[in-house]
C-alpha positions in Angstrom: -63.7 -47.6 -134.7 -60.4 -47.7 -132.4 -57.5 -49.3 -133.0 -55.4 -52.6 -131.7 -51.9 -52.5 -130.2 -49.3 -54.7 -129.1 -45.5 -54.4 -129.0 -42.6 -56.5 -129.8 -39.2 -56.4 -131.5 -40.2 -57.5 -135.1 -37.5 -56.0 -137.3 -34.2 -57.2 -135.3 -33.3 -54.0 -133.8 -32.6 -55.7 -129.8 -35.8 -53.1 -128.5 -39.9 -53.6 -129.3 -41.5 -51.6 -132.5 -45.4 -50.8 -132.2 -47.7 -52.3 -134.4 -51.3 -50.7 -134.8 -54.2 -52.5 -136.4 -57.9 -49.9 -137.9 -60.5 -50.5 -135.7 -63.7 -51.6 -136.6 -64.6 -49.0 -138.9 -61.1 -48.7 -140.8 -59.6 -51.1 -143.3 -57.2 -53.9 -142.7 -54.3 -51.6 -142.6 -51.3 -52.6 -139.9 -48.5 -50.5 -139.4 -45.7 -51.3 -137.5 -43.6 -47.9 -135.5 -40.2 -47.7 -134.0 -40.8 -45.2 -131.3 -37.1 -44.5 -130.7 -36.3 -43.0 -134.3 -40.1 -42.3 -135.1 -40.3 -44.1 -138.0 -42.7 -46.4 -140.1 -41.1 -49.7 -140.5 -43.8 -51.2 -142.2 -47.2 -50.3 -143.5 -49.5 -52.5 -145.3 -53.4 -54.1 -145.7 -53.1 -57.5 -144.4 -56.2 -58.0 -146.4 -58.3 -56.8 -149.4 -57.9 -53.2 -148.7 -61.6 -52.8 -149.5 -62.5 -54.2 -146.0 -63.7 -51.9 -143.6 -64.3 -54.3 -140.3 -60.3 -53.8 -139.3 -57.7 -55.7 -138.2 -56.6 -57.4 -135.2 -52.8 -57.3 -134.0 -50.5 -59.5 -132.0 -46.8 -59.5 -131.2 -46.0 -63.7 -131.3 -42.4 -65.3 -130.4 -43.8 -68.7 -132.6 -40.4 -70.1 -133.2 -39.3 -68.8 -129.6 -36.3 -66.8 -130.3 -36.9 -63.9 -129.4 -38.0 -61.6 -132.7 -41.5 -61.4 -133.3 -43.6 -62.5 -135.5 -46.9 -60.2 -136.3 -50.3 -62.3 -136.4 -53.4 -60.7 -137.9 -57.4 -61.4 -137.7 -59.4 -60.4 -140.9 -62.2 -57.6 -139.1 -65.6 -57.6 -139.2 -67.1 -58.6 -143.1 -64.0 -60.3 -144.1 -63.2 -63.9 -144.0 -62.7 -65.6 -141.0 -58.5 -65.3 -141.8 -55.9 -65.7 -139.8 -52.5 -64.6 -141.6 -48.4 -64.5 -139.8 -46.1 -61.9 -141.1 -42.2 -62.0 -140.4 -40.5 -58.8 -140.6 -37.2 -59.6 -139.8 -37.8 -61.3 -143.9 -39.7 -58.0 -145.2 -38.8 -55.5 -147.6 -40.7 -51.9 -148.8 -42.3 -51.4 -145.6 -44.7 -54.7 -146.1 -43.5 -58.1 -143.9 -42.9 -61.4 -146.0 -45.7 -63.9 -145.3 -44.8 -66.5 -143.0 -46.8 -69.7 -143.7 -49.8 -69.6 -145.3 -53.3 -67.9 -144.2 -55.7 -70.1 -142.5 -59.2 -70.3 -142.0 -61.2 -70.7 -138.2 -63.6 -73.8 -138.8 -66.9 -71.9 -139.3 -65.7 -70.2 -143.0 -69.1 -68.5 -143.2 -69.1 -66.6 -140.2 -68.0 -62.9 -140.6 -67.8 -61.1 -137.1 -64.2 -61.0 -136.6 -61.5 -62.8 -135.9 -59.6 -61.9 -132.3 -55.8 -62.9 -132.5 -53.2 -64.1 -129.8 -50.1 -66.0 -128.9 -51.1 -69.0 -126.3 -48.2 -70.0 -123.6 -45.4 -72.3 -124.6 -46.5 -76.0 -124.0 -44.3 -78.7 -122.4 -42.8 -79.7 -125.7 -41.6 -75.6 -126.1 -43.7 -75.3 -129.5 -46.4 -72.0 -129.2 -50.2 -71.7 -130.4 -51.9 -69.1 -131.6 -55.3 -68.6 -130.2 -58.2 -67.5 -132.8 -61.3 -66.1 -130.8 -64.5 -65.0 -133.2 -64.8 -60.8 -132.0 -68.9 -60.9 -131.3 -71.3 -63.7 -131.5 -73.3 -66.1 -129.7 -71.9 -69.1 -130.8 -69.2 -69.7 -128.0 -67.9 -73.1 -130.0 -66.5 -71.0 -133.0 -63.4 -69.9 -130.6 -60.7 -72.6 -130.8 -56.9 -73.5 -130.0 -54.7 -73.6 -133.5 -52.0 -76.6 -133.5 -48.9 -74.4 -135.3 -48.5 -77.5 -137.4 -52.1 -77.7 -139.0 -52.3 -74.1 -139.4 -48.9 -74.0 -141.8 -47.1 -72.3 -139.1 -44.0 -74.2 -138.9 -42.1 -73.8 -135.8 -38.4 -73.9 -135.4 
């Protein structure tokens, strides 16, 4: 099933951390690595654990200073979810949640949601961009205002 990478600093240490999110086939588990000490610094299921469609990654600078927050899309089977983690406010290897979960405007639709951070705009706030993974309905992938989707940016 693969896996999803990105890298960014998300626990405060001044250098980027890995995070990994299962592929396809595995369940939504993320996992976040600091290469430098090769440690775990988190590990958790970003959703029900009984999933087994994945989980897509991205490293996101929403409130634009600098530490990273993680965003992750619900894999194939699972709701069409969109959740933000922040680790620099996590504890027991699992990041707080930043926000509240949100929804892509077709709730019904269950191929997979593709995650990533969209360029500053003018006014310096950041978007995340939802993308459905497979399907022949090319209106389902959409911009996300920060505001509507609970992400509150500083």
């Amino acid at each position: 099933g693969g896996l999803y990478v990105d890298a960014g600093d998300f626990a405060g240490k001044g250098y980027a951390q890995v995070i990994v999110g299962a592929g396809r086939t595995g369940g939504p588990r993320v996992t976040v690595w600091d290469v430098k000490t090769n440690s775990e610094v988190y590990n958790y299921f970003a959703y029900e654990n009984t999933l087994r469609g994945g989980v897509t990654v991205d490293a996101a600078d929403l409130r634009g200073n600098g530490f990273m927050l993680i965003v992750t899309g619900a894999g194939q089977n699972g709701a069409p979810q969109v959740s933000v983690w922040d680790g620099l406010a996590g504890s027991n290897k699992i990041p707080t949640l930043y926000g509240r979960p949100f929804a892509n405007n077709n709730t019904t639709n269950r191929n997979g949601i593709g995650v990533s951070e969209g360029p500053a705009r003018t006014d310096r706030t950041r978007v995340i961009v939802v993308t459905q993974q497979v399907s022949s309905d090319p209106s389902f992938s959409a911009e996300v205002d920060p505001f509507t989707a609970g992400i509150f940016i500083s």
